[in-house]
N, C-alpha and C positions, 0 to 999 in steps of 0.2 A: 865795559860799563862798570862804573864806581858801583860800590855797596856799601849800605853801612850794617852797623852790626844791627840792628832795627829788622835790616830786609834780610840779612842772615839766620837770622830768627824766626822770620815768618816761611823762611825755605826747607824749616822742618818742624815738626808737629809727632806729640807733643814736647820732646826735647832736639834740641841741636844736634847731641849726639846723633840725633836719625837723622841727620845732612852724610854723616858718612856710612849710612847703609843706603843712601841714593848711590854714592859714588861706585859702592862694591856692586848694587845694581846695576849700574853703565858697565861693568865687568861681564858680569852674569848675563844680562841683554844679549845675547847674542846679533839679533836684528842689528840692534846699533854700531855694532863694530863690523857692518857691514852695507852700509848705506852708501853702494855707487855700484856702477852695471859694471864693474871687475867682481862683484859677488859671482858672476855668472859669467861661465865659462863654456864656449862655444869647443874646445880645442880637444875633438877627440876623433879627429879626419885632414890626416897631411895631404890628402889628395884633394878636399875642399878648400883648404885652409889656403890653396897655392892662387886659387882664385876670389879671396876672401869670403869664401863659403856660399859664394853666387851656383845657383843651381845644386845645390847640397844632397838637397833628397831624388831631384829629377835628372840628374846628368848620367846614373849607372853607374855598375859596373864597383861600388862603394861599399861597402857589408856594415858601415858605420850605420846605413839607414834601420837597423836595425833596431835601434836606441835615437832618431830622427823621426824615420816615419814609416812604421812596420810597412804598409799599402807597397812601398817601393822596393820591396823584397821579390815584385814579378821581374827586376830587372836584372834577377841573379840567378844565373844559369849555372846549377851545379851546385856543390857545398863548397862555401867559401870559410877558412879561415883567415883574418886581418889581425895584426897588431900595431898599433898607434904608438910613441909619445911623443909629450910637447915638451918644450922646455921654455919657461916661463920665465923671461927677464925684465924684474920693471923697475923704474927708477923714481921716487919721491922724495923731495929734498923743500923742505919748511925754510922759508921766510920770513921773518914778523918777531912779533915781540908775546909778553902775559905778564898779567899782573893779578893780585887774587881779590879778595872781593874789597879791603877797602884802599883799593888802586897803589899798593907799593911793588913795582918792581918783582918778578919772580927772576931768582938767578937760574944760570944755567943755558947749554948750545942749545944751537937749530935741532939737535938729535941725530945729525948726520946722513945715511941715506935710510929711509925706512925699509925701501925695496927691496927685493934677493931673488932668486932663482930657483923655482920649484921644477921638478915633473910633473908633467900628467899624463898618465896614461890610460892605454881605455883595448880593450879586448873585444872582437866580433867572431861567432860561428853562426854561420847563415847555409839553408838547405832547399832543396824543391823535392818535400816529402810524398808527393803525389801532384794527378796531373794537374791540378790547381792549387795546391797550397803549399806555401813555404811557412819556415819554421825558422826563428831565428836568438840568439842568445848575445846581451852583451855587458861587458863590466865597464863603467864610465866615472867620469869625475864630472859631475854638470852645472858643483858650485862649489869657490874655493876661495880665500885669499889669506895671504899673511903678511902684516906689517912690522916693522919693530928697530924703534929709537933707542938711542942712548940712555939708560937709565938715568939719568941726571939732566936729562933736556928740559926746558922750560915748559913745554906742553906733558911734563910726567902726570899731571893729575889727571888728566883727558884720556889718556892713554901709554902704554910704554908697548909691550906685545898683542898681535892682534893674531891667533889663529884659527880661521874656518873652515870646513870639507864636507861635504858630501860624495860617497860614492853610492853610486846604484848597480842593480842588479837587474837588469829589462829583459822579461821573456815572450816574444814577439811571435804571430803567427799575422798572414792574408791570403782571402783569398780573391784569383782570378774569377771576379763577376763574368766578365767577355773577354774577348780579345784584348780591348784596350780601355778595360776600366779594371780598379783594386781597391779591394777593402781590406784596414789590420785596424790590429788590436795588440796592447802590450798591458802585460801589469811589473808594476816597479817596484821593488823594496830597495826604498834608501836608507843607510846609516850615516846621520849628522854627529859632527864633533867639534868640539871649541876647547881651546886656552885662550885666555883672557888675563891680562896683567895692566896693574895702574900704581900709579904711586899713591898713595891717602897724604892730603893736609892736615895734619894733626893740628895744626896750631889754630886753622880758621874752627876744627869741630872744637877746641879747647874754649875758644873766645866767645864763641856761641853757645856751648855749654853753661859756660860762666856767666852769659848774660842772662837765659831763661832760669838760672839759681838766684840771682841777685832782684829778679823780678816777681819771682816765685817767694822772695823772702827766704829761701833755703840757706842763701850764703850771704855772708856782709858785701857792705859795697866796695871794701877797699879788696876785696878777693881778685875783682877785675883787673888791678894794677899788678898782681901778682903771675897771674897768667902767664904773659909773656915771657917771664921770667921762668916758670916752668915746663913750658912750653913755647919754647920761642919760634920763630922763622925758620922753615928749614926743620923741623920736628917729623921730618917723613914716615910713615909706612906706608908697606907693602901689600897688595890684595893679588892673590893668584886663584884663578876662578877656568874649572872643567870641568863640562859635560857632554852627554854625548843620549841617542836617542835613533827607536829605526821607525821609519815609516815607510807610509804604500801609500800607488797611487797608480793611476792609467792613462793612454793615450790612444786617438783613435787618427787613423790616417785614409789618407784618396790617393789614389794617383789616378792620370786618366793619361791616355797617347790620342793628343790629340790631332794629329797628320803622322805621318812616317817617319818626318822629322823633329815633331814639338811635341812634348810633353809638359805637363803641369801636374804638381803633387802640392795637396793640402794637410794639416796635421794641428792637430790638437793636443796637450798635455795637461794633464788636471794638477792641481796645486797639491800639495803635497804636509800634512801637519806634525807637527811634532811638539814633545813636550822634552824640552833638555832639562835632565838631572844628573848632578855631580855634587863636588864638593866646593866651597870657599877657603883660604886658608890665609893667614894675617900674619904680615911682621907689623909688630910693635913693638917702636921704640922707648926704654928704660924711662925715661923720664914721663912717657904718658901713661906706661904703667901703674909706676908713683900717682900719678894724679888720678888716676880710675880705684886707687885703693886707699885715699883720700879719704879720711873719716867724714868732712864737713861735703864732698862728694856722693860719698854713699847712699844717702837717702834720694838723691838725685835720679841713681839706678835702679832701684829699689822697683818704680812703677813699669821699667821694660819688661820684668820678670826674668830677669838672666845678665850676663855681662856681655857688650857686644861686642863685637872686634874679636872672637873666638872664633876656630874652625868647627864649621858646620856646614852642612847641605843648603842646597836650592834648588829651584823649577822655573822655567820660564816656558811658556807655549811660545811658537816658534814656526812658522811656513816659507817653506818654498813657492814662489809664484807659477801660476798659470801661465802656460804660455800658448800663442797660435804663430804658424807660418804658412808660405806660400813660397816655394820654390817653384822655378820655373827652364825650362832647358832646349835650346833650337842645336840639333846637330847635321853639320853638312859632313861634306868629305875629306877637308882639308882642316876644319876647326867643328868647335863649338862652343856657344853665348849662353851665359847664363844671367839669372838673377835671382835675389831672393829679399823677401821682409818678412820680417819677424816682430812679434808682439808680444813685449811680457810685461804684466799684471801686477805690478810691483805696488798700487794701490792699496795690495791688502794687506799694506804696512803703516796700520793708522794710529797705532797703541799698543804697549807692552806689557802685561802683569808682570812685575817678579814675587815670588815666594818665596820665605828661608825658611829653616828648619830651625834657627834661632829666633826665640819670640822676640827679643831685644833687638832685633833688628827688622823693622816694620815691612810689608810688600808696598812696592812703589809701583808706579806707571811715568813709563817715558814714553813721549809723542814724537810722533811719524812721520806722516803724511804724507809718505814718497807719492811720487807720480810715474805714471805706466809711460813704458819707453818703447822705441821702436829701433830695430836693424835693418838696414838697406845695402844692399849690395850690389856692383856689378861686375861680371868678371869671365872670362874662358879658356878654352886651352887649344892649343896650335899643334895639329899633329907635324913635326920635323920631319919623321918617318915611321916605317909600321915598329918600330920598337920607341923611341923618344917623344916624347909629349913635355911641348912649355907652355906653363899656366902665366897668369898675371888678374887681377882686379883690384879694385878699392871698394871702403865702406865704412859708412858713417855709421856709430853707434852713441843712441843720448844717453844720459844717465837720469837715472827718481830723483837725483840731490839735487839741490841747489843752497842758495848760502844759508839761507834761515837751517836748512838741515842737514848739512854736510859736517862731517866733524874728523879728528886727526887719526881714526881709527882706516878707513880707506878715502884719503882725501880723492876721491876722483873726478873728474867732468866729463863732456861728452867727447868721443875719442873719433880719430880718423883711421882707418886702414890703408897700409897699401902694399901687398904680397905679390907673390913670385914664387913658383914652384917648376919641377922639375919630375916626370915619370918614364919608368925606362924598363921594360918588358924584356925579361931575362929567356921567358920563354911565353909559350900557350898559355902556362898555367902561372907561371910564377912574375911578378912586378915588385919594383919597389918604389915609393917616391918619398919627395924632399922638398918643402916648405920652408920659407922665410915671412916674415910681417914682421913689418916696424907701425909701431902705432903713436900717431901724434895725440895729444893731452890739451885740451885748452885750459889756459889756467885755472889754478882750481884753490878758490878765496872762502877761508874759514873766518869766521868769528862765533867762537862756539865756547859756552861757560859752561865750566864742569857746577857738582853738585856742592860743590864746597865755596860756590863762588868764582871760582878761579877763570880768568878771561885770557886763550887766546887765540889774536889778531895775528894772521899774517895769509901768504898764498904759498901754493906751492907748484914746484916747476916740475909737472909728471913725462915721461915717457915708459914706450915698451918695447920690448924684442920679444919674437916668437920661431924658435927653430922646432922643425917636427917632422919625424920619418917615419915612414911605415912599411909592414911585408905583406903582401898578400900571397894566398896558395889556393890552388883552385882544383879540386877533387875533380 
């Protein structure tokens, strides 16, 4: 969408220059450099994962539930310790075009692949401390992602690095109501963290500077022909934006056996708040410098109370969604079927404050309005023999984005699943197993304008790989 310098002007208040402390804002936001359900990561169970985490909480015999669904801790005979990781391979690759706000061309590639290859790992110690209650402890990663293009790609003002994490800390206790009902309880301390990187448009905050002086009467008219010349095309800086924050939160879980062979587990997770504070920190380029120290400028800056585009602090509040599930689990002799859906609350992403700690650079609000998604699963595992178990299932997962609010920070869409796994019982006490998923991407169509104007069009061609093994040892 064309702009002229007119609606440039009206996109910051009271000067232009505050166009690029919206932009350091889309830094700072955290939320926004994470709007697609890859925020959230299901991957801290190779033995779930092998059925695309169909029956997760209700199949047994898992110490993951411990950090799922405390209640299904009745199905762990003995102290079990687990260890988990994933390894996380995804692919995102841009197609399209940008241009900035009054529609010339922005140079520069696709950005290459944005995707890479993380860990995740996730830790369980689970116990039956008396004759009805277990106790359980575990370390997880429950929300994560990181993107990052070519510095010089045509989407640099929207984005260049995108890094997010959450790890928790869930200490779990239930207990046996009867025979075949369960109640838990967990409380969670999570510590959130971000890196955040963009390139700034000097040139468009330059030309909108220049025009609320010219209007303002502060500077002549032939200043505006100047501009460009002082700041021309391609005037880049840099904006590198970290914070980080710990919060708490709980979850309360059911399980019930409903026959000999079915069971059903319910569970609940509360939302989780935070406030991230760190730092901002700026490259600027020699010639914008010039122009910020500009005599017939200066009075310009004068009403910020400070100079902006200077390393300083910020806050943004900040939550993790609620989330509810329903796993469910039929076991015979020869196999077992599971399923599960899941509901996360991604709604309560309607609006963002930011604050800095530079007054010359105003607090903004970026809008939301994700919408709550759901996961579906179906999936079970084939006993070979009394040591070998082969897993298999698929499952659909939506996303909150869609076009109006999807942006090149996690271009995601709604994804498919389809996994294969493998467990292999060394003895009584000790197992390992082994997870594969590949996950399909429906295409995933941006047209998203940064805060300096800058427009870009195009889709992108996503997939995923997911490899993950684990040990179990059983006291």
């Amino acid at each position: 969408m064309q702009k002229s310098f007119r609606s440039l002007q009206g996109a910051a208040r009271p000067l232009a220059l505050a166009v690029l402390s919206v932009a350091i804002a889309g830094a700072l936001a955290v939320p926004q450099a994470a709007r697609a359900s890859a925020f959230q990561l299901k991957e801290d169970s190779a033995k779930s994962m092998g059925r695309a985490y169909a029956g997760s909480t209700a199949a047994g015999g898992d110490a993951s539930v411990v950090a799922n669904n405390p209640a299904a801790m009745t199905l762990l005979d003995g102290v079990y310790v687990q260890g988990d990781v994933t390894a996380i391979n995804f692919s995102a690759k841009f197609n399209g075009s940008a241009h900035d706000a009054l529609g010339r061309p922005i140079s520069g590639g696709n950005g290459g692949d944005a995707g890479t290859t993380l860990p995740v790992p996730s830790l369980f110690i689970a116990g039956k401390i008396a004759d009805r209650w277990h106790l359980g402890l575990g370390f997880t990663v429950p929300f994560g992602f990181q993107t990052e293009y070519d510095r010089d790609w045509v989407g640099r003002y929207n984005a260049v690095k995108s890094r997010f994490e959450s790890l928790d800390a869930t200490l779990s206790a239930s207990y046996d109501v009867t025979d075949d009902f369960s109640l838990g309880v967990s409380a969670i301390a999570q510590k959130t963290s971000a890196e955040l990187t963009s390139a700034v448009n000097f040139n468009a905050v330059a030309l909108g500077l220049a025009q609320q002086g010219v209007q303002a009467g502060a500077l002549p008219p032939a200043f505006l022909q100047q501009v460009g010349l002082l700041v021309p095309q391609g005037s880049d800086g840099y904006a590198k934006i970290k914070g980080d924050d710990w919060g708490y939160g709980w979850q309360v879980g059911a399980f019930w056996k409903l026959t000999p062979q079915d069971r059903l587990a319910l569970n609940y997770r509360s939302k989780i708040d935070h406030k991230l504070t760190g730092t901002a920190n700026f490259q600027v380029p020699n010639n914008v410098g010039a122009l910020l120290s500009n005599p017939a400028v200066a009075p310009l800056l004068a009403g910020l109370g400070g100079v902006p585009f200077t390393h300083t602090t910020g806050s943004a509040d900040f939550t993790t969604p609620a989330t509810a599930g329903l796993s469910y689990w039929h076991q015979d002799e020869k196999f077992g079927l599971g399923i599960d859906v899941n509901w996360t609350k991604w709604d309560v992403f309607k609006d963002l404050t930011v604050k800095y700690g530079n007054p010359a650079q105003p607090d903004t609000v970026e809008p939301f309005q994700w919408r709550n998604t759901w996961f579906a699963s179906i999936g079970g595992d084939y006993y070979l023999n009394d040591k070998v178990t082969l897993r298999g299932g698929i499952a659909i997962d939506t996303t909150p984005t869609y076009n109006a609010t999807r942006d090149a920070r996690v271009p995601d869409s709604t994804r498919q699943f389809a996994a294969v796994g493998i467990g292999y019982k060394a003895s009584d006490r000790f197992e390992i197993n082994a997870s594969y998923v590949h996950v399909f991407v429906n295409n995933a169509h941006v047209n998203t304008t940064s805060s300096t104007g800058d427009v870009l069009n195009g889709s992108y061609d996503d997939y995923g790989n997911l490899l993950s093994v684990s040990a179990q040892y059983r006291f």
